[in-house]
C-alpha positions in Angstrom: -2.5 48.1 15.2 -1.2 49.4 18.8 -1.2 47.0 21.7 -3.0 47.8 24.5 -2.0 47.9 27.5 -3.6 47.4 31.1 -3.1 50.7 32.7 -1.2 48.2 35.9 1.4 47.5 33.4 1.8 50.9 32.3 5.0 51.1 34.9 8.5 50.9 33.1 8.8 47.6 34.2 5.7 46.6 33.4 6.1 47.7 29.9 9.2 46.2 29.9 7.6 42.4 31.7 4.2 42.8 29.0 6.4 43.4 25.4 8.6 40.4 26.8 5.5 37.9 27.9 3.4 39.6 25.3 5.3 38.9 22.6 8.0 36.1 23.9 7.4 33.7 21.5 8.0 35.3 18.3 11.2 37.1 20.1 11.9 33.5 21.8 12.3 31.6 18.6 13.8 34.4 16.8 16.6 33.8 18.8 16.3 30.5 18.8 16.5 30.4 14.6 19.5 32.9 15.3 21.2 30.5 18.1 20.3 27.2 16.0 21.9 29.0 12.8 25.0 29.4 15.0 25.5 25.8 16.1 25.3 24.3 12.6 27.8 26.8 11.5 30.0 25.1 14.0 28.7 21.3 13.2 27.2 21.1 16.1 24.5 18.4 16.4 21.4 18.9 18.9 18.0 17.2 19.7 15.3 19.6 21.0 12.4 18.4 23.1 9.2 20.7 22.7 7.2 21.4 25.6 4.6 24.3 27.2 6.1 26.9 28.7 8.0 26.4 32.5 9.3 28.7 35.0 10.7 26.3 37.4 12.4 23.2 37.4 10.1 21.3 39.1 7.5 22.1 35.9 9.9 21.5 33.4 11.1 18.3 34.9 7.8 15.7 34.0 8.5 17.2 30.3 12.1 15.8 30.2 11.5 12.3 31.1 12.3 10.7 28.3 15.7 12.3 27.5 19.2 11.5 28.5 22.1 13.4 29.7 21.7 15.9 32.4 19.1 19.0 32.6 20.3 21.9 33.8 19.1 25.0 36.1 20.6 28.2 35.4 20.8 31.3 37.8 21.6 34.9 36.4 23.3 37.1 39.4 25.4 39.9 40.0 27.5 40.6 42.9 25.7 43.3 45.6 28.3 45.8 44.2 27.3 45.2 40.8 31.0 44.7 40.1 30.0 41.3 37.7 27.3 39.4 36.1 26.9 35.7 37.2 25.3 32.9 35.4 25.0 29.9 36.9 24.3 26.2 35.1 24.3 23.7 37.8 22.3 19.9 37.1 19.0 20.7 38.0 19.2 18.1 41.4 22.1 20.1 42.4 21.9 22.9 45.5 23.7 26.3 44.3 24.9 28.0 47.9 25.3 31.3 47.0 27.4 32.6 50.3 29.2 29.4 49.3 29.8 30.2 45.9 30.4 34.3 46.3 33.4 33.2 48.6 34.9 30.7 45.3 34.5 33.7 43.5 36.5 36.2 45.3 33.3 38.5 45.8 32.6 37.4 49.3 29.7 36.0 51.3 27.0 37.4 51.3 27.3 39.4 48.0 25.7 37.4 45.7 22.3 38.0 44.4 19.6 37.0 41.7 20.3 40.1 39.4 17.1 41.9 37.4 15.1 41.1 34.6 15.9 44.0 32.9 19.4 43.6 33.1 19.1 39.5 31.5 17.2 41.4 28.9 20.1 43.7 28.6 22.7 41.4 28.5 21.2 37.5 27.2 18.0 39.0 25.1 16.3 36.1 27.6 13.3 36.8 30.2 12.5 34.8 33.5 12.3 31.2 33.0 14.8 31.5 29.8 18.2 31.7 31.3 20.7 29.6 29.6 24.1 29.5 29.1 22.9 28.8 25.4 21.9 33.1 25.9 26.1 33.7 26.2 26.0 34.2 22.1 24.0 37.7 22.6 26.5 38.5 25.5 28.9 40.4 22.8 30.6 42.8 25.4 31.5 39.1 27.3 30.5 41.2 30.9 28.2 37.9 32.0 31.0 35.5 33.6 29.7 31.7 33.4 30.2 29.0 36.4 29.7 25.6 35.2 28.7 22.8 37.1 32.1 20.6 36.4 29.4 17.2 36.4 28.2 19.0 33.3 31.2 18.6 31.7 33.2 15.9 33.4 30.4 13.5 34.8 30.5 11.4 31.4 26.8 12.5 30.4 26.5 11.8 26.8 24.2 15.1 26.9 23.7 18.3 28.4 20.3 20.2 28.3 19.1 23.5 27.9 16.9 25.8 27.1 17.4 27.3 23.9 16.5 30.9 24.5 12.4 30.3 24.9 11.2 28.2 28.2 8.7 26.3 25.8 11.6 23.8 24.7 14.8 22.1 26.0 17.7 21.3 23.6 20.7 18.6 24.5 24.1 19.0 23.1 27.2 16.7 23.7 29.5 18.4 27.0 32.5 18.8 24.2 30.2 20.6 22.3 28.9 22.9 24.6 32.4 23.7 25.5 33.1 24.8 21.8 30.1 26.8 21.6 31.1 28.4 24.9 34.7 29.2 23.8 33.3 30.7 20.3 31.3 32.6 22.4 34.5 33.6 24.1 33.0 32.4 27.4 35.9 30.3 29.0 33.2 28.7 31.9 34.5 28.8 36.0 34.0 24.8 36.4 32.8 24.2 40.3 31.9 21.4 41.9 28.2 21.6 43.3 26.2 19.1 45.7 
């Protein structure tokens, strides 16, 4: 049976925003099988915490009480002459400067910018509210550079947390792990230091 569709989604990117939304969760947690297939092929051990569905951090936050480690935030961006793909995971308390961080990154200030949903689609199979560097496995051409928040890593948290390609749960993995999956992935991460 067809979908119907609301004739003020019947733009391209409204088709594009209502197949994602309309069907995220069985697209969501097909990756996720696919994602969660791929860790235990590399031994790697996770805890997931389910939860409804969050856009932001400050509604996924009440959710994550309970766990330990550090939660991240995750930005996808390109630079303004769509020279490269950005993605961002910083702890979620920490401020991203983006002038700041354009000028570490050699594209210069000002020419950073939150890239398209149609192009996360594209490139991490992952809508708004899904980003995660956890989405680098479906990045096969390896054009999405990642910048790593060096706490993540180096701040002695005996987890880090992510979404794992659906905004409706949150999965932790150990920062040594995270760093295997990454170079698997063949993702070697840009570690910076954010505030």
């Amino acid at each position: 049976m067809a979908a119907v569709i609301p004739a003020q989604r019947q733009s391209m990117r409204g088709l594009l925003l209502y197949y994602v939304y309309g069907s995220r969760t069985s697209m969501g947690e097909d990756l996720r099988s696919e994602l969660q297939e791929f860790l235990q092929n590399l031994k790697i051990q996770t805890s997931c915490v389910e939860h409804p569905p969050v856009f932001t951090v400050e509604e996924m936050m009440p959710h994550l009480q309970d766990v330990s480690g550090a939660v991240t935030k995750n930005l996808f961006l390109k630079d303004k002459k769509k020279k490269g793909l950005w993605l961002v995971s910083a702890r979620h308390d920490r401020q991203v400067n983006l002038n700041d961080l354009a000028k570490k990154l050699g594209v210069g200030s000002g020419n950073l910018r939150f890239a398209d949903e149609a192009t996360m689609l594209e490139k991490l199979k992952v809508g708004q509210g899904c980003a995660t560097a956890l989405a680098l496995l479906f990045d096969k051409d390896r054009s999405v550079k990642l910048v790593l928040d060096r706490d993540l890593v180096e701040g002695g948290h005996q987890m880090v947390h992510f979404h794992p390609m659906t905004n409706s749960a949150t999965m932790g993995l150990r920062p040594e792990d995270l760093l295997r999956f990454l170079r698997e992935t063949g993702h070697e991460p840009v570690l910076e230091n954010f505030e």
